[in-house]
C-alpha positions as CSV (number, residue, x, y, z in Angstrom):
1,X,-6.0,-15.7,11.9
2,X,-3.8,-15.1,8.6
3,X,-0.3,-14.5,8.1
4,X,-0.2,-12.0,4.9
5,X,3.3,-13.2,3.3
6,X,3.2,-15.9,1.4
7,X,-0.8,-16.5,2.1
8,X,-2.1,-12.7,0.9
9,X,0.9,-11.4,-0.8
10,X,3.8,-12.6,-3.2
11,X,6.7,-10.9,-1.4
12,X,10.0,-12.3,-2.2
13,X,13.4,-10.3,-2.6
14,X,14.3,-11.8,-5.8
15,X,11.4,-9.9,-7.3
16,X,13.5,-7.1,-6.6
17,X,16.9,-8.4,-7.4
18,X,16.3,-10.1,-10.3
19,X,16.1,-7.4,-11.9
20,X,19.0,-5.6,-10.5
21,X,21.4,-8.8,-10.8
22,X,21.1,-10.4,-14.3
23,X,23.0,-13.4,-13.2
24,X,20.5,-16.0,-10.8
25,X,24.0,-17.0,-9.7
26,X,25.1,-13.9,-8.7
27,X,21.8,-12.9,-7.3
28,X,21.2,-16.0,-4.7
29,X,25.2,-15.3,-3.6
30,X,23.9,-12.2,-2.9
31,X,21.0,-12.8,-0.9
32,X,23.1,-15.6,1.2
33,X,25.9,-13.2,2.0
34,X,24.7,-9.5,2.0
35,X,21.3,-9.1,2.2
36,X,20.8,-12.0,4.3
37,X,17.4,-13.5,5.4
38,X,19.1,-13.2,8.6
39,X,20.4,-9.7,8.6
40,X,16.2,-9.1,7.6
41,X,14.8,-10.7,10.3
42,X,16.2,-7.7,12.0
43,X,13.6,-5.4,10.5
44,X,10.9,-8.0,11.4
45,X,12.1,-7.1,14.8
46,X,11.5,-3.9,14.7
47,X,15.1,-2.4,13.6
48,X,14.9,0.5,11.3
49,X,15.3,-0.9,7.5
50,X,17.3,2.7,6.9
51,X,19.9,2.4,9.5
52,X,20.3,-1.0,9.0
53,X,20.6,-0.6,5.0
54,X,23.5,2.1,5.9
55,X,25.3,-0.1,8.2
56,X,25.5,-2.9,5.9
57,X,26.8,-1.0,3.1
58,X,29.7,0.5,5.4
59,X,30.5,-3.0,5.8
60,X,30.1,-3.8,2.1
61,X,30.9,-0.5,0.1
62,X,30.8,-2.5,-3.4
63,X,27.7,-3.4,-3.3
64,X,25.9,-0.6,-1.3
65,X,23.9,0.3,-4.0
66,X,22.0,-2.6,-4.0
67,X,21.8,-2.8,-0.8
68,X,20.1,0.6,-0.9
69,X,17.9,-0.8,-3.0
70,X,16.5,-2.8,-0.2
71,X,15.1,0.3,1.7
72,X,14.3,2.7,-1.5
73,X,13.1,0.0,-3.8
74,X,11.5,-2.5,-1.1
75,X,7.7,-2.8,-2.6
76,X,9.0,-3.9,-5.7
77,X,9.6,-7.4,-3.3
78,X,6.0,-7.8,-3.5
79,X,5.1,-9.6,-6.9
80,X,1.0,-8.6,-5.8
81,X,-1.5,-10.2,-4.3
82,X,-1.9,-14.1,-3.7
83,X,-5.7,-14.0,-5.7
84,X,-6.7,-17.7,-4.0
85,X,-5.6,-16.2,-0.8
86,X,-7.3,-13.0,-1.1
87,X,-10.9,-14.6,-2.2
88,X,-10.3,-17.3,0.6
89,X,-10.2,-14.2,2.9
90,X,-13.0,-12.6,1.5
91,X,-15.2,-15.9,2.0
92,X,-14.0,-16.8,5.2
93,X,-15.2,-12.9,6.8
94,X,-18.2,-13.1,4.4
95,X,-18.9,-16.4,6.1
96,X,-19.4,-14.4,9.8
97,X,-16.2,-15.3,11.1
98,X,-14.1,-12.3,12.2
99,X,-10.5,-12.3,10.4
100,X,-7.4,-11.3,11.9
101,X,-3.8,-11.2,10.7
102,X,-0.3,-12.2,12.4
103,X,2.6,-10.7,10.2
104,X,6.6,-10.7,9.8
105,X,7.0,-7.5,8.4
106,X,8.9,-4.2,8.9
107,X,7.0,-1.4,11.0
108,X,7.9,1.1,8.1
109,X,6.5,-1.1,5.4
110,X,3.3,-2.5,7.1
111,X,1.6,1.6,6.6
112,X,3.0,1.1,2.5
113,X,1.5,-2.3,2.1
114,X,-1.8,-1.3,3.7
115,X,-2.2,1.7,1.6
116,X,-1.7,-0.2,-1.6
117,X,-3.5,-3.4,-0.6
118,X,-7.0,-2.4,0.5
119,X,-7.5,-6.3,1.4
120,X,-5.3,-5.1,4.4
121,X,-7.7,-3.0,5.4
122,X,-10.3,-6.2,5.9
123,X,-9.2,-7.3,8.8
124,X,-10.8,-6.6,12.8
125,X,-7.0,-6.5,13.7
126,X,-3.4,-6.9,13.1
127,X,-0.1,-7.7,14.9
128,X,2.6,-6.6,13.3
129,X,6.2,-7.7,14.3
130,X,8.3,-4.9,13.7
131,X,5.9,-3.0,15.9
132,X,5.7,-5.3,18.5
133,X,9.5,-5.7,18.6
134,X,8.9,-9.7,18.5
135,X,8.4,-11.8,15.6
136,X,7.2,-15.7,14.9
137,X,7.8,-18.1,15.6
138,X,8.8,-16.6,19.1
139,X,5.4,-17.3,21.3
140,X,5.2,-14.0,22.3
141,X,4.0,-12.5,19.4
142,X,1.0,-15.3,19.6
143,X,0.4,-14.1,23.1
144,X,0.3,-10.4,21.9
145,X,-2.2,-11.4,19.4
146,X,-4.5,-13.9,21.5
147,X,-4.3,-11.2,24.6
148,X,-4.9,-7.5,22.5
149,X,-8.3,-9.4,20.5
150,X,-9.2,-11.6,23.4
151,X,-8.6,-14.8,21.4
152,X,-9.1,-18.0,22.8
153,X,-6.9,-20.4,21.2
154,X,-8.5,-23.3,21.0
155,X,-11.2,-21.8,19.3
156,X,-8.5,-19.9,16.8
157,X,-7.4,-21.3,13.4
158,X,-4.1,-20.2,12.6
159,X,-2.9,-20.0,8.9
160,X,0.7,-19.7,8.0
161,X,2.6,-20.6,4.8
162,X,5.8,-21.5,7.4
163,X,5.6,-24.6,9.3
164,X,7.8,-23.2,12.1
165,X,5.4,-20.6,12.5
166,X,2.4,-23.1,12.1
167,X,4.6,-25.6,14.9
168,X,4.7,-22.4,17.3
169,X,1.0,-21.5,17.3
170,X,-0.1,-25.1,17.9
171,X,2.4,-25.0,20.6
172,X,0.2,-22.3,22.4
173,X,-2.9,-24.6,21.9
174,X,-4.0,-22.8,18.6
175,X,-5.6,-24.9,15.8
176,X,-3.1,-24.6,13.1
177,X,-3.2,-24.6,9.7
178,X,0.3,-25.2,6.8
179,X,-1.6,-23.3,4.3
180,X,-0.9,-25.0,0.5
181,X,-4.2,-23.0,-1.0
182,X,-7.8,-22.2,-0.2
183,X,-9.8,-25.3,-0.1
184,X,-8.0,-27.2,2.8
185,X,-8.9,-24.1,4.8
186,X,-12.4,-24.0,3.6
187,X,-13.0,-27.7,4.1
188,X,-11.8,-27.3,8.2
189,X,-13.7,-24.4,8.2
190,X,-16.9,-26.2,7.2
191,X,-17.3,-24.0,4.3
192,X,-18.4,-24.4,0.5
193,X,-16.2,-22.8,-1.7
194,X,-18.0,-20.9,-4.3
């Protein structure tokens, strides 16, 4: 079970902003004030990125141009793919082991990330949060995915880049995994890496 940010894919607003705000200063005020990680986690929620994008610049008029930017510019948060992520999910289905994926991410933007990423497009499922309406670490969303693939968690590696999210899953009884790179993976997996 993979999360894609962070394991598959280099999002990060500041790919984005830093590019739009010149000052790093300037650009982490920013983040922690307007376009909040917070005020986000909304999307990953299943809130529409749009509406949301227009409410906040109502409430902050000076900068609602970059807050625009969040909604019409929002791919250019994803740097690429993670290449030791991506070939450690390539060996691990090439191994026999079916691959599934557990994601944070907007219900408008997962369609846009799986059309540009054909990696995406690897997977025997995915659970996406903003379509689900849940996100992690919130258990729910792990009982979404064990139930609609017939999981059982013991027998379920779980790989996430955020420990709350790894914490959660190994709260449900899932084998879980802080991933730091490919070959921790590959060595609990039993696998060669080659």
């Amino acid at each position: 079970m993979f999360d894609i940010g962070g394991v598959l894919l280099d999002w990060d607003p500041r790919h984005l902003y830093g590019t739009l705000i010149p000052d790093p200063l300037e650009m982490e005020w920013f983040l922690a004030n307007v376009c909040t990680s917070q005020w986000h986690d909304r999307h990953d929620r299943g809130a529409s990125t749009a509406q949301s994008c227009a409410d906040l610049a109502r409430r902050w008029p000076t900068y609602a141009g970059l807050i625009w930017a969040w909604w019409e510019r929002g791919e250019e948060m994803v740097a690429g793919p993670l290449a030791d992520g991506v070939a450690l999910l390539r060996k691990v289905i090439d191994s026999g082991l079916p691959c599934c994926a557990l994601t944070n991410m907007a219900a408008e933007t997962y369609p846009k990330r799986r059309r540009r990423y054909e990696f995406l497009n690897w997977f025997a499922g995915t659970v996406v949060s903003g379509i689900e309406g849940v996100a992690k670490p919130d258990p729910q969303i792990y009982e979404v995915l064990l139930g609609r693939f017939d999981l059982d968690p013991e027998a379920t590696l779980f790989i996430d880049d955020r420990e709350v999210n790894v914490v959660a899953a190994a709260h449900l009884g899932m084998e879980a995994h802080l991933y730091t790179g490919p070959e921790p993976v590959l060595a609990r997996l039993g696998l060669v890496r080659g």
